[in-house]
C-alpha positions as CSV (number, residue, x, y, z in Angstrom):
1,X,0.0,0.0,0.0
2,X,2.9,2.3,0.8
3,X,4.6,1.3,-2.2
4,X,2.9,4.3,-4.7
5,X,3.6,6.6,-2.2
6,X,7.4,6.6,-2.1
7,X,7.0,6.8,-5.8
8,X,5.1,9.5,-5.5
9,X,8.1,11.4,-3.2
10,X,10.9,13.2,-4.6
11,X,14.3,10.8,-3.7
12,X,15.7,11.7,-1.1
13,X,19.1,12.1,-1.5
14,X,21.5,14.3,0.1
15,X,21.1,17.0,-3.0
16,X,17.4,17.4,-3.2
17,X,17.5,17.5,0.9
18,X,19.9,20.6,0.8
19,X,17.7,22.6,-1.9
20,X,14.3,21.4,0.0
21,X,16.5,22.9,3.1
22,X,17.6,26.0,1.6
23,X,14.1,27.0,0.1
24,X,12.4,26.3,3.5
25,X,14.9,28.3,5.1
26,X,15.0,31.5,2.2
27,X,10.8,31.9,2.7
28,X,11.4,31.5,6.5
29,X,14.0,34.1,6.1
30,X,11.8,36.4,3.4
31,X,8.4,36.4,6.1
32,X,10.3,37.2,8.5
33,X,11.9,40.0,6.5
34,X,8.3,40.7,5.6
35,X,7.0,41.3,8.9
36,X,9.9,42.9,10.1
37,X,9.3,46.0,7.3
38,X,5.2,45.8,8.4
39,X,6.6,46.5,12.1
40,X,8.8,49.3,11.4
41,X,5.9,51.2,9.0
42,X,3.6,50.9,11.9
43,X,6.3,52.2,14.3
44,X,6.8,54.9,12.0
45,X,3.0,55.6,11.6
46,X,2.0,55.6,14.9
47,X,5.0,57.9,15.9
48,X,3.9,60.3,12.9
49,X,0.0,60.4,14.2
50,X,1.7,60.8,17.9
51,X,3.4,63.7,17.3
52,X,0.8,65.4,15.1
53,X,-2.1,64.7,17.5
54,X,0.3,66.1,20.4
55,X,1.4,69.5,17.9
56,X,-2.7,70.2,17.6
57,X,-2.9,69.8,21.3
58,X,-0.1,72.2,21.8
59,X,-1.3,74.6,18.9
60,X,-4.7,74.8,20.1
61,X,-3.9,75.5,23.4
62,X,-1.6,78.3,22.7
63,X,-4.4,79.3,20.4
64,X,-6.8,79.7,22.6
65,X,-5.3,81.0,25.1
66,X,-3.8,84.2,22.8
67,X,-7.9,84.4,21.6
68,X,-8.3,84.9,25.5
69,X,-5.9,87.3,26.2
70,X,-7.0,89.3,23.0
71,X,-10.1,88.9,23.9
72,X,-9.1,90.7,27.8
73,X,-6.9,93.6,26.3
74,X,-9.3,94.7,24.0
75,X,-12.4,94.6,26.2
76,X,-9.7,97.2,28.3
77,X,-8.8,99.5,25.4
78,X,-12.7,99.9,24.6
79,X,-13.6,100.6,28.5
80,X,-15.6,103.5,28.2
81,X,-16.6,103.2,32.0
């Protein structure tokens, strides 16, 4: 019954082992190369968004706060009381 099988299986000598070896290990090698570039664009990404969301908070913040102290100086320059 086992017979067809082995047919069926490349031979194994120590040639086709090596190449069999060296392709297993190359796509081990590319996926991990792979998911080591999807890492670092996320890194990069989510450092990007980091800083821009906290420049917007800082912005804002100084924005507001000049509206407010326009807001106080000119209510003073137009005192008519």
């Amino acid at each position: 019954m086992l017979t067809w099988i082995s047919h069926a299986l490349p031979r194994a000598d120590p040639q086709n082992y090596i190449a069999i070896m060296m392709r297993e290990k190359l796509a081990t090698n590319m996926t991990m190369e792979v998911n080591a570039a999807m890492s670092r664009m996320i890194s990069v990404i989510c450092a990007l968004l980091t800083r821009y969301v906290s420049f917007l908070f800082y912005f804002c913040s100084r924005v507001n706060g000049s509206f407010d102290e326009f807001v106080a100086i000119s209510f003073k320059v137009f005192d008519y009381g």
